[in-house]
C-alpha positions in Angstrom: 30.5 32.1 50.1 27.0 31.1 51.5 26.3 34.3 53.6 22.7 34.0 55.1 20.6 37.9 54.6 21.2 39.9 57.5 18.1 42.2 58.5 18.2 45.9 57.7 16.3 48.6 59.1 16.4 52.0 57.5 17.1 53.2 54.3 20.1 53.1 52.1 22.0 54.5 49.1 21.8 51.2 46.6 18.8 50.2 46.2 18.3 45.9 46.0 17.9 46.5 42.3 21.1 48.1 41.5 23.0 45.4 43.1 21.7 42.6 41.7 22.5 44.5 38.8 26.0 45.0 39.5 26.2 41.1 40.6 24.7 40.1 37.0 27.5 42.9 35.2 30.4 41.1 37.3 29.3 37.3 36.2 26.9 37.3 33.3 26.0 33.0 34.0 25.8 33.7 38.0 23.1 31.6 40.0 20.4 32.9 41.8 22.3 31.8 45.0 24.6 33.3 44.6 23.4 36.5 44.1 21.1 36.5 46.6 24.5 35.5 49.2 26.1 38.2 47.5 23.9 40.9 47.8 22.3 39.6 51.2 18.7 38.9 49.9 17.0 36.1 49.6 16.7 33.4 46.7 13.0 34.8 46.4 13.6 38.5 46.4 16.3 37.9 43.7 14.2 36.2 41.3 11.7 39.2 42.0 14.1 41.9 41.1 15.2 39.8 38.1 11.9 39.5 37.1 11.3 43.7 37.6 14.2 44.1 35.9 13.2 42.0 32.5 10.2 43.9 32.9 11.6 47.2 32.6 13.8 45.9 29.8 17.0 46.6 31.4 17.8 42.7 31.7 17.3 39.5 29.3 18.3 36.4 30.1 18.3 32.4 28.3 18.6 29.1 29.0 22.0 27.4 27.8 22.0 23.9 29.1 20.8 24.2 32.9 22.3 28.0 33.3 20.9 31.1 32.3 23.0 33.5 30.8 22.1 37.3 31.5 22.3 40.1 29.3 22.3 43.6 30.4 20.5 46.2 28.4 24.0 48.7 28.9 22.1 51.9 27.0 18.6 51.9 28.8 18.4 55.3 30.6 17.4 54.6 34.5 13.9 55.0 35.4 13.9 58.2 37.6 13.4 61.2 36.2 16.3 63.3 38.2 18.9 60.3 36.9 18.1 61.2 33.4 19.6 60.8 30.9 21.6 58.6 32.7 22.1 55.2 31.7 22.5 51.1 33.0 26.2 51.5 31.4 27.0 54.6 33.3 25.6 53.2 36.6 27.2 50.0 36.4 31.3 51.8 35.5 30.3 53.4 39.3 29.3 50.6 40.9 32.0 48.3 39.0 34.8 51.3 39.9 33.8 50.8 43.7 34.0 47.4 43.6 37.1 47.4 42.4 38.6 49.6 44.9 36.6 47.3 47.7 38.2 44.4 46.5 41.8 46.0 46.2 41.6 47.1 50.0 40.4 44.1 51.2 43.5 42.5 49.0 45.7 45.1 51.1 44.4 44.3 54.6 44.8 40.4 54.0 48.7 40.7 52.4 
């Protein structure tokens, strides 16, 4: 699963934040590593975003044993303006919905 980053130039649709978000939604005791292997960043930049996000209240997280466990703030409305009244919920069933259809055509192609 260890995927190193891969540079990107340019912009794109998802920002960094929303994924790590959608990483945390998928697996609420996921590891920083694996995050950052998901998503392509690095251990560093996900402990930032984790940290912006907390910050902005859309994300909580405590120790059990030698895990954290992350909870999602699912009614926070997202920080833009234009995405109001939008909210971490409503962001996260489109991201989640995508996923799912990712992960069912991948399932096709390797059947």
């Amino acid at each position: 699963m260890e995927r190193a980053p891969e540079p990107h130039a340019g912009w794109t649709f998802l920002t960094n934040h929303s994924r790590v978000l959608a990483a945390i939604a998928e697996d609420h005791t996921t590891r920083v590593r694996d995050i950052a292997a998901r998503c392509r960043l690095t251990e560093r930049a996900v402990q930032k975003i984790i940290a912006d996000l907390e910050e902005g209240g859309y994300l909580t997280h405590s120790r059990e044993g030698r895990s954290n466990v992350y909870r999602i703030a699912p009614d926070r409305v997202l920080r833009h303006p234009a995405d109001a009244p939008a909210t971490v919920a409503e962001l996260l069933s489109v991201l989640m919905s995508h996923e799912a259809g990712h992960t069912a055509a991948t399932a096709d192609q390797d059947a």
